[in-house]
C-alpha positions in Angstrom: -25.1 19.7 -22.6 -22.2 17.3 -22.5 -20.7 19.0 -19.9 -24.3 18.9 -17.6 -24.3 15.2 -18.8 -20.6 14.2 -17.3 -21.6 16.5 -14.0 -24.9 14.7 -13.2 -23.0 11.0 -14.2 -20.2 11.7 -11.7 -22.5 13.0 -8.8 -24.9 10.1 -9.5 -21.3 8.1 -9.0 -20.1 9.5 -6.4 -23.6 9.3 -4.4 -23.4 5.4 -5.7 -20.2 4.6 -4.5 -21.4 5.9 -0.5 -24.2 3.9 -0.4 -23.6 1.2 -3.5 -25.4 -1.4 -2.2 -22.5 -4.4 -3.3 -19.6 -2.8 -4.5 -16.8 -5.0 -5.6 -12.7 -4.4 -5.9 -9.6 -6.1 -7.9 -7.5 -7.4 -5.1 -3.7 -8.3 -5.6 -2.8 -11.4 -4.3 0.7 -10.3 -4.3 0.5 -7.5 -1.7 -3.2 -8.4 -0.4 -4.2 -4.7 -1.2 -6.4 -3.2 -4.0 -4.4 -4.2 -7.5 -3.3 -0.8 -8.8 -2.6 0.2 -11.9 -1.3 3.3 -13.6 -3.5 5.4 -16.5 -1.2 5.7 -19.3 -3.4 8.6 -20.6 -4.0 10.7 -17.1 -1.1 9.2 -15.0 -4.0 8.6 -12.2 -2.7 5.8 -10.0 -5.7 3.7 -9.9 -8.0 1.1 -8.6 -10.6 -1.0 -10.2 -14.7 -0.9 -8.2 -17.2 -2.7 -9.9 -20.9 -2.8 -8.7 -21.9 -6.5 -10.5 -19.7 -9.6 -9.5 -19.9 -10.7 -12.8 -18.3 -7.3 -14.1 -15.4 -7.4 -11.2 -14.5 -11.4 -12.3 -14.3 -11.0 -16.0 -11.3 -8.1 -15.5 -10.0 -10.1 -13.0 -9.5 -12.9 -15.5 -8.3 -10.5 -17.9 -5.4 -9.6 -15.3 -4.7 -13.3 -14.7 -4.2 -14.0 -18.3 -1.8 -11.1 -18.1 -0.3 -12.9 -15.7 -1.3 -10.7 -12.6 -2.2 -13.0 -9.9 -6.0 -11.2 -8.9 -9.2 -11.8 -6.6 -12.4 -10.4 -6.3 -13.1 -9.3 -2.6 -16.6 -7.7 -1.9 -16.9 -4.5 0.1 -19.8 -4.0 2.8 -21.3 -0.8 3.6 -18.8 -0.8 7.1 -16.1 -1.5 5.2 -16.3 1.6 2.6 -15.0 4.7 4.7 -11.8 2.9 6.5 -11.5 1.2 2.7 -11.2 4.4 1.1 -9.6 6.5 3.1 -7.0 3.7 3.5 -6.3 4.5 -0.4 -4.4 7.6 0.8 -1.8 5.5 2.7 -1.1 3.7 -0.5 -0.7 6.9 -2.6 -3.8 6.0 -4.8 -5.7 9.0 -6.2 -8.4 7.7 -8.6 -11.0 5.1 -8.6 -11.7 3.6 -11.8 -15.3 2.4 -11.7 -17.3 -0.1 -13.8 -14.0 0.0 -16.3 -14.1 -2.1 -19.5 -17.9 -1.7 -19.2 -20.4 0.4 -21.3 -20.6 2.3 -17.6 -17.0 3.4 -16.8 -16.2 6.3 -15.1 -12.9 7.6 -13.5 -13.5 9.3 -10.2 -11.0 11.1 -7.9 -9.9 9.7 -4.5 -10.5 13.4 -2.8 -13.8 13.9 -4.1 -15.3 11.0 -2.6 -13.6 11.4 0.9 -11.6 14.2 2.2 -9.0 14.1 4.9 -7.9 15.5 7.9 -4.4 17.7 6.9 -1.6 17.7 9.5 -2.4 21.0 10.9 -5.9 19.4 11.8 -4.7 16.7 13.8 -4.9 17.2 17.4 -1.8 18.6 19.3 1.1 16.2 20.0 0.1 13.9 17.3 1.7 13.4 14.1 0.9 11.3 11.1 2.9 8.6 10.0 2.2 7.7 6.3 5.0 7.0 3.3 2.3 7.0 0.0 5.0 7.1 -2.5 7.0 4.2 -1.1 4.1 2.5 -0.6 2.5 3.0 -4.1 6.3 2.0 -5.6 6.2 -1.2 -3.4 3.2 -2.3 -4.3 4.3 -1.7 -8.5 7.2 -3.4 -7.8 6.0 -6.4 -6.5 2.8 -6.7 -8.7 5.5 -6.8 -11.4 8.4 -8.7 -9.9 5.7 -11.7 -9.1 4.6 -11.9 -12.5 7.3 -13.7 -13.5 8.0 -17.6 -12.1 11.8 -16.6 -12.4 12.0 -13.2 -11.6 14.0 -11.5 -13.9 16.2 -8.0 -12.9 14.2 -5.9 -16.0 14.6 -2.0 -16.6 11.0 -2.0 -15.7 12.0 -3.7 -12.4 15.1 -2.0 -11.6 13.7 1.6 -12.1 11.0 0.9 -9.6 13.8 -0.7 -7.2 16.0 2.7 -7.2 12.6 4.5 -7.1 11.9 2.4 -3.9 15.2 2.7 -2.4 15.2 6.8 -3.0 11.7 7.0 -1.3 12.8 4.4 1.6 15.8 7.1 2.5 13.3 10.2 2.8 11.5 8.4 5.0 9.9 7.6 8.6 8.7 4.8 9.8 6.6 3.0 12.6 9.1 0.4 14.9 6.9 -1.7 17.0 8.6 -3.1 20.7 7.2 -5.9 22.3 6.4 -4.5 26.3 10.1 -6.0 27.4 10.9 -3.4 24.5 12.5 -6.2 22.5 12.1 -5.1 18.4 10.2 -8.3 16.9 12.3 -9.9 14.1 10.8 -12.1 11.1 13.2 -15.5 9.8 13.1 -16.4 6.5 13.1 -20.1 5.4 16.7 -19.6 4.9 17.2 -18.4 8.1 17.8 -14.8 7.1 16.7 -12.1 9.6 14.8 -9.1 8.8 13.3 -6.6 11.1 9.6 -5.2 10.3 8.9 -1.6 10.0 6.0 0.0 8.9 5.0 2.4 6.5 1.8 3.7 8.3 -0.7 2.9 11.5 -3.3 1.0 9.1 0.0 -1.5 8.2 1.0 -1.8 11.8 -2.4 -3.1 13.1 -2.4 -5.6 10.4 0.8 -6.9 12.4 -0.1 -6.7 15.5 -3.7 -8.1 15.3 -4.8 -6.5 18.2 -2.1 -7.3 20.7 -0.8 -4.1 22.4 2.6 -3.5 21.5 5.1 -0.2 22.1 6.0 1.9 19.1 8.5 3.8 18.2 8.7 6.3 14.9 12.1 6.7 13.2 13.4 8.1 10.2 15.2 5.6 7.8 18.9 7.3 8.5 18.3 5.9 12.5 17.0 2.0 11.7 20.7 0.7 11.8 21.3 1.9 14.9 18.0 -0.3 16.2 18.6 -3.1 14.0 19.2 -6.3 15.6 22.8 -8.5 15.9 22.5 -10.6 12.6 19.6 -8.8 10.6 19.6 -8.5 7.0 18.2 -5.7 7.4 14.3 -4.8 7.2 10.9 -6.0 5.9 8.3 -3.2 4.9 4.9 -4.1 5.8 5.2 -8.0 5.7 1.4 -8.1 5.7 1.3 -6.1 3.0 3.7 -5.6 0.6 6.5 -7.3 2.4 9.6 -5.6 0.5 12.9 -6.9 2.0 15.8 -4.1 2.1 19.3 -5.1 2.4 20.2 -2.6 5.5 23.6 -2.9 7.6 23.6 -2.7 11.0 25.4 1.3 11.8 28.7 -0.2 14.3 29.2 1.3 17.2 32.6 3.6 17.5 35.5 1.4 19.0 35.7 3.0 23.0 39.1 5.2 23.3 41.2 2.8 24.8 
């Protein structure tokens, strides 16, 4: 009976969470994505969906008082399928629903939306996505901006080398203005990094809608594109905005 009980409460979830009515998420107001956590018990990487406002600000408040600087953002019925199949892009499996509340229920990305594979896509295209960098960016900085000094902790510098391991493995998306020119961000300081871009969805958030060129490189090739005094590069500044200290690859001295 127990088990009938679970099955009917997680299709009655899952049919809940197509057509919710108001549905509402934990945003981060660190990386401006869905706060994430991990389940100490299942390992799931998670986000937190509430269906009452009232539910969704209370554990929001509870995160603020952790020091985890949260919003509330409500989701409309157009929003849901881009929303959740954009969880995939930042490596997020599980969707903690209701939690905290007499209602909870933990329910898997994949069997609320299921994806094309690679092999499905149509010929000459090829998916650009880095989910484990990105799920390690956005730990990373939920931590790091916890603190009004941040501090170099063993929390923080095991999710750095993480993030640096994952950066070397992989490909990104470069974007080129139409004179092909590489767009380049300055910090207040005057430091130089160059944007690159861990999937389309992360892109589009850069370009707002103006057409720009891109380009897909591995990590090994982006010194060879990086420009004259850049610090090196900025993953998704929209997003997560991680600043890597990359040098620019010099060219070989020309046989005299």
């Amino acid at each position: 009976m127990a088990n009938t009980s679970t099955t009917v409460t997680r299709q009655e979830t899952l049919a809940a969470l197509r057509n919710p009515g108001e549905l509402y998420v934990i945003m981060s107001g660190v990386t401006k994505l869905p706060f994430v956590v991990c389940d100490e018990e299942t390992y799931d990487d998670e986000i937190f969906l509430y269906y009452r406002s009232e539910d969704a600000r209370e554990k929001a408040e509870a995160l603020m008082k952790d020091k985890y600087l949260t919003a509330v953002a409500k989701l409309n019925d157009k929003q849901l399928l881009p929303f959740y199949t954009g969880l995939y892009t930042m490596g997020v499996n599980c969707l903690a629903v209701n939690h905290g509340t007499d209602t909870q229920i933990s329910i898997q990305l994949s069997d609320l939306v299921v994806r094309k594979t690679p092999d499905q896509l149509p010929e000459g295209k090829t998916l650009v996505e880095n989910p484990a960098l990105h799920l390690t960016a956005i730990y990373f900085m939920q931590e790091m901006r916890r603190q009004e000094s941040p501090q170099p902790t063993e929390q923080l510098r095991e999710l750095q080398e993480e993030l640096i391991a994952h950066y070397s493995k992989g490909t990104f998306i470069i974007a080129m203005q139409e004179d092909k020119q590489i767009p380049v961000l300055r910090q207040k300081n005057g430091d130089m990094y160059q944007p690159v871009f861990t999937d389309m969805l992360e892109l589009q958030k850069f370009t707002g809608g103006k057409k720009m060129m891109t380009a897909v490189l591995p990590a090994a090739k982006i010194p060879d594109i990086l420009i004259g005094d850049s610090k090196g590069v900025v993953i998704n500044p929209l997003g997560v905005n991680v600043q890597l200290q990359v040098a620019k690859r010099k060219k070989p001295a020309a046989d005299a």
